[in-house]
C-alpha positions in Angstrom: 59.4 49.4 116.0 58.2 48.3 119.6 60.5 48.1 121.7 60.5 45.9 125.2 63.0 45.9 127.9 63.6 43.3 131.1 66.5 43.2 133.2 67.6 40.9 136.5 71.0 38.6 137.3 69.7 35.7 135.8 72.2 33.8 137.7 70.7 30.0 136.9 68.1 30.4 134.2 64.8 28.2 134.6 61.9 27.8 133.1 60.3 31.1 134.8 63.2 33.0 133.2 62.2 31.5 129.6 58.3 32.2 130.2 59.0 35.7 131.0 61.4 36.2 127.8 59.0 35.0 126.0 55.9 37.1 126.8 58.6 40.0 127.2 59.1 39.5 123.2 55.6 38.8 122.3 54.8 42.4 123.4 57.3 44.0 120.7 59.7 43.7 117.7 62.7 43.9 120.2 63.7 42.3 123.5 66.8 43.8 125.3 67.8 42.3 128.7 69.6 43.9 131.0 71.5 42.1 133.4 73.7 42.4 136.6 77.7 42.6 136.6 79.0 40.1 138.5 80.1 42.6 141.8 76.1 44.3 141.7 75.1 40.2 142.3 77.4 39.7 144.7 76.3 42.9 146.9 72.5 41.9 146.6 73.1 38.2 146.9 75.4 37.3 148.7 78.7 36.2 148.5 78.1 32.6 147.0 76.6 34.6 144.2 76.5 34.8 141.2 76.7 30.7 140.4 77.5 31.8 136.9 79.8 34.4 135.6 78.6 37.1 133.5 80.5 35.9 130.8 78.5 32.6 130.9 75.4 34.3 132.0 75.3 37.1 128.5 76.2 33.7 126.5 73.1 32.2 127.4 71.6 34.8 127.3 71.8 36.0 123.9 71.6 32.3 122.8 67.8 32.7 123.7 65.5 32.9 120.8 63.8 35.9 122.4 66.4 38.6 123.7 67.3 40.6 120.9 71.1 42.2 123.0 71.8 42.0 126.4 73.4 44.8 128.3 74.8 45.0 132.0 74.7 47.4 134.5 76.6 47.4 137.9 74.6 49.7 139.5 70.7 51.6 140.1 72.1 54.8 138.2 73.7 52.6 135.1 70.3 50.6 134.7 68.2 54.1 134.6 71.2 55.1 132.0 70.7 51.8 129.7 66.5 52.7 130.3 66.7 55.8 129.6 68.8 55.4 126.4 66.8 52.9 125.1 63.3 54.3 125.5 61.6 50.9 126.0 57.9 51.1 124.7 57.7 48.2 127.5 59.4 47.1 130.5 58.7 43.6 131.8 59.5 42.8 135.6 57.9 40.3 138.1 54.6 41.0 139.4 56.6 40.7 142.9 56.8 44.7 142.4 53.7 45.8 142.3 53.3 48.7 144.2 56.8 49.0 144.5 59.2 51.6 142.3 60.9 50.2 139.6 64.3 51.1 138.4 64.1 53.5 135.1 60.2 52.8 134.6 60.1 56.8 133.9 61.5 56.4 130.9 59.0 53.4 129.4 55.6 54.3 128.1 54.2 51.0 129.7 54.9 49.1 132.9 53.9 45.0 132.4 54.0 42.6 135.4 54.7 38.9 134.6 53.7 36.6 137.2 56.1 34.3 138.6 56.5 30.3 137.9 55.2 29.0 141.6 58.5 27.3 142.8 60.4 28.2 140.1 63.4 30.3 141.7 67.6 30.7 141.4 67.8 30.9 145.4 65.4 27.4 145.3 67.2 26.2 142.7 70.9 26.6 144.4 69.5 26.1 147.9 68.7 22.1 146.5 72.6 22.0 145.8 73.9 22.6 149.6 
């Protein structure tokens, strides 16, 4: 089985989010997602963050087609846990990080890069609701 992980806060989900699901899944047999708690938003955020609870946000989530299970992590040291577990044959993250380090990619065989949606962003997103 190939495995594929991705993980973010996936505060408002758009169609960027979906895209990257989707080519996240078509690399493997299984999608896992891991995603923020609620207090690991709020630090990198902001305080009007997250929009959506995590409650709401794993219930989306796992209502997607693609993702497989979705786990949370509320810190750098519980993501590289859930990685490391897992053993991902794949991790998907944004092509934003290139040439940046990566959370956990030690423990995948392969780093992928999706490239974003132009415009397609939560902080857009919220900041056409103020």
């Amino acid at each position: 089985m190939v495995k594929v992980w991705t993980n973010g806060c996936f505060d408002v989900l758009h169609r960027g989010h979906i895209e990257m699901l989707k080519y996240a899944r078509s690399l493997g047999d299984e999608l896992v997602v891991g995603i923020d708690t609620d207090d690991k938003v709020k630090k990198d955020k902001g305080e009007q963050r997250p929009f959506n609870s995590l409650e709401n946000r794993i219930m989306v989530l796992e209502a997607i087609r693609y993702v497989d299970r979705v786990v949370t992590f509320s810190s750098s040291s519980d993501l590289t846990s859930s990685i490391k577990e897992y053993e991902p044959d794949y991790m998907v993250v944004g092509s934003d990080w290139k040439n940046k380090p990566v959370v956990g990619e030690e423990y995948c065989k392969e780093l992928k890069f999706f490239d974003r949606i132009e415009g397609m962003s939560t902080t857009k997103i919220l900041g056409y609701l103020k």
